[in-house]
Backbone as a chain_set.jsonl record, in Angstrom:
{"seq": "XXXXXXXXXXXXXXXXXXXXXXXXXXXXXXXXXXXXXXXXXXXXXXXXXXXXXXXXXXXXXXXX", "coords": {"N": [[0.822, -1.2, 0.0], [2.056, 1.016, 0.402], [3.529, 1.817, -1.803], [1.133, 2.78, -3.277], [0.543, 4.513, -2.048], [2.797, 6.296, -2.113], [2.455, 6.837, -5.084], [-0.195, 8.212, -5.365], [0.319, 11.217, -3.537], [2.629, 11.949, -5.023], [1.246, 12.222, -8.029], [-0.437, 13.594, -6.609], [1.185, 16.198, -6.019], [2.48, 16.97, -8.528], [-0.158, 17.841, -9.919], [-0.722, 20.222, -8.321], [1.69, 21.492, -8.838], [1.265, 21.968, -11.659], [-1.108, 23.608, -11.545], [-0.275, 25.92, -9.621], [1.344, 26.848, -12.21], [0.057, 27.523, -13.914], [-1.897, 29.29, -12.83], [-0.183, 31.545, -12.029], [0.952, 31.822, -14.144], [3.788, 31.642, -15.368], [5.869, 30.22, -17.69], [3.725, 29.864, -19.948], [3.366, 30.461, -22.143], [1.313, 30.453, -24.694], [-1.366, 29.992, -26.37], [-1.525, 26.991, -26.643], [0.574, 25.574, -24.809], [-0.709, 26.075, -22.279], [-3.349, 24.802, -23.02], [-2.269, 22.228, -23.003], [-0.79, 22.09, -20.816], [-3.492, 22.352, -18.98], [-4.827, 19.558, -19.996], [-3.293, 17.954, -19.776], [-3.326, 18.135, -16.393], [-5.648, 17.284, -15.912], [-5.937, 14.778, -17.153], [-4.411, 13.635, -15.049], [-5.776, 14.026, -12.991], [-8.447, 12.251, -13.39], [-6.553, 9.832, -13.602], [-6.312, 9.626, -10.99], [-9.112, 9.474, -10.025], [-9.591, 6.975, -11.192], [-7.856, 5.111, -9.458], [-9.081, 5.284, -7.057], [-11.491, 4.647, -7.857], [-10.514, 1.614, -7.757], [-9.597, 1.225, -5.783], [-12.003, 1.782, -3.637], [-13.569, -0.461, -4.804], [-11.967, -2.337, -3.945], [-12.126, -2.356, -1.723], [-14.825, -2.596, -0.736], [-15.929, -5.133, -1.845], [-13.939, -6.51, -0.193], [-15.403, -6.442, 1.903], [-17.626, -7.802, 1.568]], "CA": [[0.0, 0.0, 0.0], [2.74, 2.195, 0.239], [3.758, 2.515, -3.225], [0.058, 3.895, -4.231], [0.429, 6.178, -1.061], [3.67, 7.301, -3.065], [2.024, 7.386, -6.429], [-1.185, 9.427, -4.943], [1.024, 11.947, -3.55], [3.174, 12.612, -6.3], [0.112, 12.798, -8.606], [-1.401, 15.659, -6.26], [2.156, 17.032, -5.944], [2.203, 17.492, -9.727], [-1.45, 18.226, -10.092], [-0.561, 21.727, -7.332], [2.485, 22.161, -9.558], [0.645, 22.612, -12.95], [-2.077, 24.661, -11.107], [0.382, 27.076, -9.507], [2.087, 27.848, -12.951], [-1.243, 28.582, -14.739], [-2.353, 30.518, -12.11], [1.051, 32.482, -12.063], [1.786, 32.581, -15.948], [5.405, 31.147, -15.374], [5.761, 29.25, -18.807], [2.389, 29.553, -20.248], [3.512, 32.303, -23.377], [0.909, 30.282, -25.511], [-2.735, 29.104, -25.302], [-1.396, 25.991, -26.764], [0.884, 25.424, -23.751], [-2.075, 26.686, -21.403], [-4.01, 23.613, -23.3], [-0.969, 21.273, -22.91], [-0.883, 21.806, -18.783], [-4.794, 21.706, -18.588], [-5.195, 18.509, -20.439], [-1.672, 17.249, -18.07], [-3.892, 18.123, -14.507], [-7.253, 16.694, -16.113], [-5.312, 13.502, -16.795], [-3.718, 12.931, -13.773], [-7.24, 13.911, -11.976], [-8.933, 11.304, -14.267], [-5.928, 8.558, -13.097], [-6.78, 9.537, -9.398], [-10.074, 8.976, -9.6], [-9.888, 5.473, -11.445], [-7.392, 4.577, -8.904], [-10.078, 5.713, -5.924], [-12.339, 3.474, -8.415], [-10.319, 0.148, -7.626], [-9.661, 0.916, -4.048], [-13.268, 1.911, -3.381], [-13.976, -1.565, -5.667], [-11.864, -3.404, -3.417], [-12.628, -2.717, -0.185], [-16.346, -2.745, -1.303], [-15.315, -6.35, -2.398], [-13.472, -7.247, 0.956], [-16.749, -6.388, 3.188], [-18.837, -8.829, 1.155]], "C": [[0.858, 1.252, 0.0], [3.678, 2.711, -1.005], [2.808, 2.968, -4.2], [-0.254, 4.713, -3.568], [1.298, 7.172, -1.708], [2.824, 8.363, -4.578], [1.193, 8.781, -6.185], [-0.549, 10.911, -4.168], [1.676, 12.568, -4.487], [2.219, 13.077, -7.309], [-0.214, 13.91, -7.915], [-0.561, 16.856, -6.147], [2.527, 17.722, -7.432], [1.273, 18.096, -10.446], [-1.394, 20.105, -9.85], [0.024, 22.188, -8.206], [1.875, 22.979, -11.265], [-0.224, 24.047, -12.674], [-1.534, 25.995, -10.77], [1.07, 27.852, -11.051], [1.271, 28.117, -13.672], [-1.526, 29.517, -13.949], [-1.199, 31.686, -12.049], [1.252, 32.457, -13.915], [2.916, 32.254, -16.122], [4.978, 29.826, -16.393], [4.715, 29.091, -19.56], [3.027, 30.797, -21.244], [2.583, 31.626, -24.585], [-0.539, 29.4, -25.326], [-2.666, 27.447, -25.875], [-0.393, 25.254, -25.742], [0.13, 25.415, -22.57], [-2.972, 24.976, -21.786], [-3.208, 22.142, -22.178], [-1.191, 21.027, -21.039], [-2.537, 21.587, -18.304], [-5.001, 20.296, -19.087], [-4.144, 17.05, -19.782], [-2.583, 16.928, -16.852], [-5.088, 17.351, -14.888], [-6.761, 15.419, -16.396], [-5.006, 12.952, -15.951], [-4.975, 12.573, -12.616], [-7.86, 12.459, -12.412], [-7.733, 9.613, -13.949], [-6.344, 8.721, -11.362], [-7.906, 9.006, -9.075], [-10.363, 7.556, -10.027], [-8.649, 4.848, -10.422], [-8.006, 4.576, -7.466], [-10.769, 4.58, -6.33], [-11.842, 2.454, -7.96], [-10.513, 0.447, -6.1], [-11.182, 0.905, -3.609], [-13.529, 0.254, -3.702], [-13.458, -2.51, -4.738], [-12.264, -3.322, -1.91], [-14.389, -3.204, -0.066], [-16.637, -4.886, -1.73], [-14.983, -7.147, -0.88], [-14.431, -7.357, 2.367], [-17.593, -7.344, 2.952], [-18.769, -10.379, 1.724]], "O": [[0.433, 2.354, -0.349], [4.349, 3.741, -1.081], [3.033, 3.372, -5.34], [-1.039, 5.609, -3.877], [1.026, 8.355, -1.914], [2.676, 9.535, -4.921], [1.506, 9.924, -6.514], [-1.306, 11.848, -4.421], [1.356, 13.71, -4.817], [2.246, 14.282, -7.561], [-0.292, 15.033, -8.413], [-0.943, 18.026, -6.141], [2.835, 18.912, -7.48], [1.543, 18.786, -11.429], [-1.761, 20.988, -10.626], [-0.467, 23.179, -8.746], [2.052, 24.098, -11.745], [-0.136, 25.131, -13.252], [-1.96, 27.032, -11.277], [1.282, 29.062, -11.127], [1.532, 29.113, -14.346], [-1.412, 30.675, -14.352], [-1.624, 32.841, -12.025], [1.783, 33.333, -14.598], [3.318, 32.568, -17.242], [4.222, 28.878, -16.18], [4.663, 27.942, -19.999], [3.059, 31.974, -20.884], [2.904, 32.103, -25.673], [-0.794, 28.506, -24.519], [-3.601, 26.691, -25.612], [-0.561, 24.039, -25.842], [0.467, 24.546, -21.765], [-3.152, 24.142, -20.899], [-3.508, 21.492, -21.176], [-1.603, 20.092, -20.353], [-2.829, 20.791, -17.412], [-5.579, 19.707, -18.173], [-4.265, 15.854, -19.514], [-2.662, 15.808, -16.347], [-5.551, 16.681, -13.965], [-7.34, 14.646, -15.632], [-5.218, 11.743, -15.862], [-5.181, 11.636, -11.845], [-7.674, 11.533, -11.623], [-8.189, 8.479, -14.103], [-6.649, 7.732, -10.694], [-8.022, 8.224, -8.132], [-11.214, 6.905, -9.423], [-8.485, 3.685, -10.79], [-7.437, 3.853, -6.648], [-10.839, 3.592, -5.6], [-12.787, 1.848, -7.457], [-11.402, -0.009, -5.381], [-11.557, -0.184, -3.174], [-13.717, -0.383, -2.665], [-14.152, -3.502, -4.513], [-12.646, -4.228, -1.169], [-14.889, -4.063, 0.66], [-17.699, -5.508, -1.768], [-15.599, -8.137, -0.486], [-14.302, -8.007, 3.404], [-18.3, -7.812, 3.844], [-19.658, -11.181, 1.437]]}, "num_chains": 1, "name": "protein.A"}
Protein backbone atom coordinates (compact mmCIF):
# COMPACT_ATOMS: atom_id res chain seq x y z
CA UNK A 1 0.00 0.00 0.00
CA UNK A 2 2.74 2.19 0.24
CA UNK A 3 3.76 2.51 -3.23
CA UNK A 4 0.06 3.89 -4.23
CA UNK A 5 0.43 6.18 -1.06
CA UNK A 6 3.67 7.30 -3.06
CA UNK A 7 2.02 7.39 -6.43
CA UNK A 8 -1.19 9.43 -4.94
CA UNK A 9 1.02 11.95 -3.55
CA UNK A 10 3.17 12.61 -6.30
CA UNK A 11 0.11 12.80 -8.61
CA UNK A 12 -1.40 15.66 -6.26
CA UNK A 13 2.16 17.03 -5.94
CA UNK A 14 2.20 17.49 -9.73
CA UNK A 15 -1.45 18.23 -10.09
CA UNK A 16 -0.56 21.73 -7.33
CA UNK A 17 2.48 22.16 -9.56
CA UNK A 18 0.64 22.61 -12.95
CA UNK A 19 -2.08 24.66 -11.11
CA UNK A 20 0.38 27.08 -9.51
CA UNK A 21 2.09 27.85 -12.95
CA UNK A 22 -1.24 28.58 -14.74
CA UNK A 23 -2.35 30.52 -12.11
CA UNK A 24 1.05 32.48 -12.06
CA UNK A 25 1.79 32.58 -15.95
CA UNK A 26 5.40 31.15 -15.37
CA UNK A 27 5.76 29.25 -18.81
CA UNK A 28 2.39 29.55 -20.25
CA UNK A 29 3.51 32.30 -23.38
CA UNK A 30 0.91 30.28 -25.51
CA UNK A 31 -2.73 29.10 -25.30
CA UNK A 32 -1.40 25.99 -26.76
CA UNK A 33 0.88 25.42 -23.75
CA UNK A 34 -2.07 26.69 -21.40
CA UNK A 35 -4.01 23.61 -23.30
CA UNK A 36 -0.97 21.27 -22.91
CA UNK A 37 -0.88 21.81 -18.78
CA UNK A 38 -4.79 21.71 -18.59
CA UNK A 39 -5.20 18.51 -20.44
CA UNK A 40 -1.67 17.25 -18.07
CA UNK A 41 -3.89 18.12 -14.51
CA UNK A 42 -7.25 16.69 -16.11
CA UNK A 43 -5.31 13.50 -16.80
CA UNK A 44 -3.72 12.93 -13.77
CA UNK A 45 -7.24 13.91 -11.98
CA UNK A 46 -8.93 11.30 -14.27
CA UNK A 47 -5.93 8.56 -13.10
CA UNK A 48 -6.78 9.54 -9.40
CA UNK A 49 -10.07 8.98 -9.60
CA UNK A 50 -9.89 5.47 -11.44
CA UNK A 51 -7.39 4.58 -8.90
CA UNK A 52 -10.08 5.71 -5.92
CA UNK A 53 -12.34 3.47 -8.41
CA UNK A 54 -10.32 0.15 -7.63
CA UNK A 55 -9.66 0.92 -4.05
CA UNK A 56 -13.27 1.91 -3.38
CA UNK A 57 -13.98 -1.57 -5.67
CA UNK A 58 -11.86 -3.40 -3.42
CA UNK A 59 -12.63 -2.72 -0.19
CA UNK A 60 -16.35 -2.75 -1.30
CA UNK A 61 -15.32 -6.35 -2.40
CA UNK A 62 -13.47 -7.25 0.96
CA UNK A 63 -16.75 -6.39 3.19
CA UNK A 64 -18.84 -8.83 1.15
Amino acid sequence: MDIISNFISLVKETKQEIADTVAAGHGVNSFETYQRLVGRNEGLQIALQLLDDIMTGDDENNES
